[in-house]
C-alpha positions in Angstrom: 16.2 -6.8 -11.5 14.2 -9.7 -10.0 10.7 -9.6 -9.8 10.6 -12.5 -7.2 12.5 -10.4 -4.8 10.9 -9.9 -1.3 10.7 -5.9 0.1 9.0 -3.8 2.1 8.2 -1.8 -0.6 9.8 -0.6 -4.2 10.8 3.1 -2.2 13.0 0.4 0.3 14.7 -0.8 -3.4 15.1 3.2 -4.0 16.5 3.7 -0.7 18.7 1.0 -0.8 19.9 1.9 -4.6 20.7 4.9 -3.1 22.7 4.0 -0.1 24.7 1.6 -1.9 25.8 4.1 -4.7 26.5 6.7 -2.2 29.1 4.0 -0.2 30.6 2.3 -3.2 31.3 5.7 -5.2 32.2 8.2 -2.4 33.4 10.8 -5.7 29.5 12.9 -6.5 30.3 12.9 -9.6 31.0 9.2 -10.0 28.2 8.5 -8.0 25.8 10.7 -10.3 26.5 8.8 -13.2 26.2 5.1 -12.1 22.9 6.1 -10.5 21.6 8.2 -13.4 23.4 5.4 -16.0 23.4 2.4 -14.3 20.8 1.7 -11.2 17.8 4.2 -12.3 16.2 2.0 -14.6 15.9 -0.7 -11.6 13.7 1.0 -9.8 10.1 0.9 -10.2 8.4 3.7 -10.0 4.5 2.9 -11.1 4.9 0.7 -7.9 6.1 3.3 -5.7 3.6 5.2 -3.6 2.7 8.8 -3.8 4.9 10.0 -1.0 7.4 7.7 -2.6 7.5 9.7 -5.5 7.4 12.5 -3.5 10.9 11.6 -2.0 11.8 10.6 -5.5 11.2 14.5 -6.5 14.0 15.5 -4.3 16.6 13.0 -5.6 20.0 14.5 -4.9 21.5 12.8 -7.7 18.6 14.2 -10.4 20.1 17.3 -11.4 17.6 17.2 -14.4 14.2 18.5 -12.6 12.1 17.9 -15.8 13.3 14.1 -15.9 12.3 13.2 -13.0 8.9 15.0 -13.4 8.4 13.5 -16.4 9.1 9.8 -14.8 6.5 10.5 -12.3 4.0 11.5 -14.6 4.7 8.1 -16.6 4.5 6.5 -12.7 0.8 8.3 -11.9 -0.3 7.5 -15.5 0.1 4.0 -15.1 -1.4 3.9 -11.9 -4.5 5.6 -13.5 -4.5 3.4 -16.0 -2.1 0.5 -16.4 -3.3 -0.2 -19.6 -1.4 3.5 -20.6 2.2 3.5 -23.5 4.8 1.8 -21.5 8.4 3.6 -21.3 10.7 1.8 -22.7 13.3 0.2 -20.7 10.7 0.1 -17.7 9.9 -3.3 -16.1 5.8 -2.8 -15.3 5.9 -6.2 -13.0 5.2 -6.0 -9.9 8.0 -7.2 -6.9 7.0 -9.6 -4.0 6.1 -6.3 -1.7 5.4 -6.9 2.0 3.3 -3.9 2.5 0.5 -3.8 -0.3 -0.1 -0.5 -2.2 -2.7 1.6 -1.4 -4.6 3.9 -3.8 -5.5 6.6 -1.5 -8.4 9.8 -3.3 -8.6 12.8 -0.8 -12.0 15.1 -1.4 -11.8 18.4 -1.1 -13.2 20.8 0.1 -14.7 17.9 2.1 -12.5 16.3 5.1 -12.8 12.7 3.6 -10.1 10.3 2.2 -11.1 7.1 0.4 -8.3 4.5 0.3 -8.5 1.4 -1.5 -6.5 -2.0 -0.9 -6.4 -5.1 -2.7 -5.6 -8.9 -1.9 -4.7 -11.9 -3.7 -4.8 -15.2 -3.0 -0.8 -15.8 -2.8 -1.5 -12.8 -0.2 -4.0 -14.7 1.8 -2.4 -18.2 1.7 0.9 -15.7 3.1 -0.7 -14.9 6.2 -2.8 -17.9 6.7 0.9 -20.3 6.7 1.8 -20.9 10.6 5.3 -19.9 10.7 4.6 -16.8 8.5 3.4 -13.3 9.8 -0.3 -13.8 10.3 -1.0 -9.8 8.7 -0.2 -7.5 5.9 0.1 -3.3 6.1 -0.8 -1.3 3.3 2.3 1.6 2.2 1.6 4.7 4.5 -0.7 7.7 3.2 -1.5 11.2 4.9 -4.6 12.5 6.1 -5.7 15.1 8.6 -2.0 15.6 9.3 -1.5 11.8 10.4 0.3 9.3 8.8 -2.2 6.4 8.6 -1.9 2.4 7.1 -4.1 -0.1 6.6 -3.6 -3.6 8.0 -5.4 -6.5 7.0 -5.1 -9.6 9.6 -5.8 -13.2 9.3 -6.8 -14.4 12.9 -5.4 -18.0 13.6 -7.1 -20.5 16.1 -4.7 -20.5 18.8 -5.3 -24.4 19.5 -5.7 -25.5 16.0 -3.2 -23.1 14.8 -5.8 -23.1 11.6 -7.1 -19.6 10.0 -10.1 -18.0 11.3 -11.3 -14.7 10.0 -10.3 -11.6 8.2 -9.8 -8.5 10.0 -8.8 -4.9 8.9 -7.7 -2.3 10.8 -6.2 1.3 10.7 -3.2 2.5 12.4 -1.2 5.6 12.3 2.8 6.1 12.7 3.8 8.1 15.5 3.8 11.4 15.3 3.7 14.5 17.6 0.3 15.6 16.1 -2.4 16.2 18.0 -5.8 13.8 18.7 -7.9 13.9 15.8 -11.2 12.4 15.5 -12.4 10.5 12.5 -15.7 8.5 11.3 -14.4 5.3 9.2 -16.6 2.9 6.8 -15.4 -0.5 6.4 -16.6 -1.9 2.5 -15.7 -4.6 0.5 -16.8 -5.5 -3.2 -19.3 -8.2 -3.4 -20.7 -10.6 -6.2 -22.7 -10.6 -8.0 -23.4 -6.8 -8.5 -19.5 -6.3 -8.0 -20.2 -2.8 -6.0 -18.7 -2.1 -2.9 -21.0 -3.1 0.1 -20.5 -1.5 3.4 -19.8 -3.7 6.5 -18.9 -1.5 9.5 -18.9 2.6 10.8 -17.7 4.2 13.9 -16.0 6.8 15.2 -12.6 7.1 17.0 -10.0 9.4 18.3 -6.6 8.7 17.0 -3.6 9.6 18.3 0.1 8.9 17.7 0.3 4.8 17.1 -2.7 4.2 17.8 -4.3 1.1 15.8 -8.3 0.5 15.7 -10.3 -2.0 13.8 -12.2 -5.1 13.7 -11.2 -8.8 14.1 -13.7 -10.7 11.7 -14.4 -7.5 9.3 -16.5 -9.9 6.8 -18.7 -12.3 9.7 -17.4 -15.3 7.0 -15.1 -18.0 8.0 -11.9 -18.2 6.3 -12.2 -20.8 4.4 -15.0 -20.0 2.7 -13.6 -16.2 2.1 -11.0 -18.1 0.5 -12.9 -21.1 -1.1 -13.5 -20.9 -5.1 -17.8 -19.7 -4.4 -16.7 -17.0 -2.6 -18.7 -13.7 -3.0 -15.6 -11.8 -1.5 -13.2 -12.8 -4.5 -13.5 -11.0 -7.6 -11.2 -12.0 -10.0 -8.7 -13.9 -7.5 -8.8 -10.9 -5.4 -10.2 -9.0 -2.2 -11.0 -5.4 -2.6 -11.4 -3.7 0.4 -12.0 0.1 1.1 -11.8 2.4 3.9 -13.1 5.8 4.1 -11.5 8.8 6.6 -13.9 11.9 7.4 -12.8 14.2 10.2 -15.8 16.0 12.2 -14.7 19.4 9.6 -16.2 17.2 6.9 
């Protein structure tokens, strides 16, 4: 019920919610209710990810499809707009999550995904702690047929152990897909105007793990990035955004 707790994500809560029910309750039909009755309203699903929700559709303990429709509807609304009717009985804060969401918009007909990524300062201060894990990943999305993430990365000085500069990079998980080559612009939002200003293109042929990027994505020292004048923070946050094209685009 904790909004403090630490995950991956809020599909590793799911997951767990449903590994647990499935051990402590080995009788389905026990097992159906205390999910259905008991755990469901734990989860929360406007912080899930699409393929998340995707998983979610499947549920083997949802024998009522048009529920869990309607739930993700109430999930995609809210991420639309989060200023949308609440459910009742739904908790709308967000967890501690160790891989950031991702709000990912795939063009068609054109070959071209647009994914967007946010960071906070308790985000920043997270990966610029020695001791800590000096990087964040965004929640996986698919495009082209490759799982991809987005991972933002706060270099340290190795002698000063003192942060450095922001980099962002995209990775894929491994797969058994073929090479495909994309074209991928770097932008972040900048004051005053507030738009998104690009910072970096090229092109690159991914294949299964592969991870490609830059070290100092902004060309700004850290401590100014994270300093109260900054142009990169818009309301205590970072917006970043990466677009995908394939060569078919």
């Amino acid at each position: 019920m904790s909004s403090d707790l630490v995950v991956p994500s809020e599909y590793y809560v799911y997951s767990f919610l449903l590994k647990w029910v499935s051990e402590n309750y080995p009788d389905l039909s026990h097992r159906t209710v205390v999910f259905r009755k008991v755990l469901l309203h734990l989860v929360r699903f406007m912080h899930m990810s699409l393929e998340g929700l995707m998983q979610f559709a499947g549920c083997p303990l949802m024998a009522d499809k048009a529920q869990v429709m309607t739930m993700i509807v109430n999930a995609l609304l809210f991420k639309i707009n989060n200023s949308c009717r609440r459910v009742r009985q739904w908790n709308y804060e967000p967890r501690v999550y160790l891989t950031k969401p991702v709000n990912v918009s795939v063009l068609h007909p054109y070959a071209e995904a647009v994914a967007y990524m946010d960071l906070n300062l308790d985000d920043c201060s997270r990966m610029s702690t020695p001791g800590n894990t000096s990087y964040i990943n965004s929640e996986l999305f698919t495009f082209a047929g490759y799982r991809f993430f987005l991972k933002v990365v706060c270099r340290m000085d190795p002698a000063s152990n003192v942060p450095t500069t922001l980099g962002l990079f995209v990775g894929t998980n491994h797969t058994s897909q073929p090479p495909v080559n994309l074209n991928l612009s770097f932008a972040v939002r900048q004051r005053p105007s507030g738009d998104f200003v690009h910072k970096f293109t090229f092109n690159q042929t991914f294949a299964s793990g592969n991870t490609f990027g830059l070290v100092d994505l902004l060309l700004c020292p850290w401590s100014q990035l994270v300093s109260d004048g900054s142009i990169y923070l818009i309301d205590g946050r970072i917006h970043l955004r990466v677009q995908l094209r394939t060569e078919a685009g």
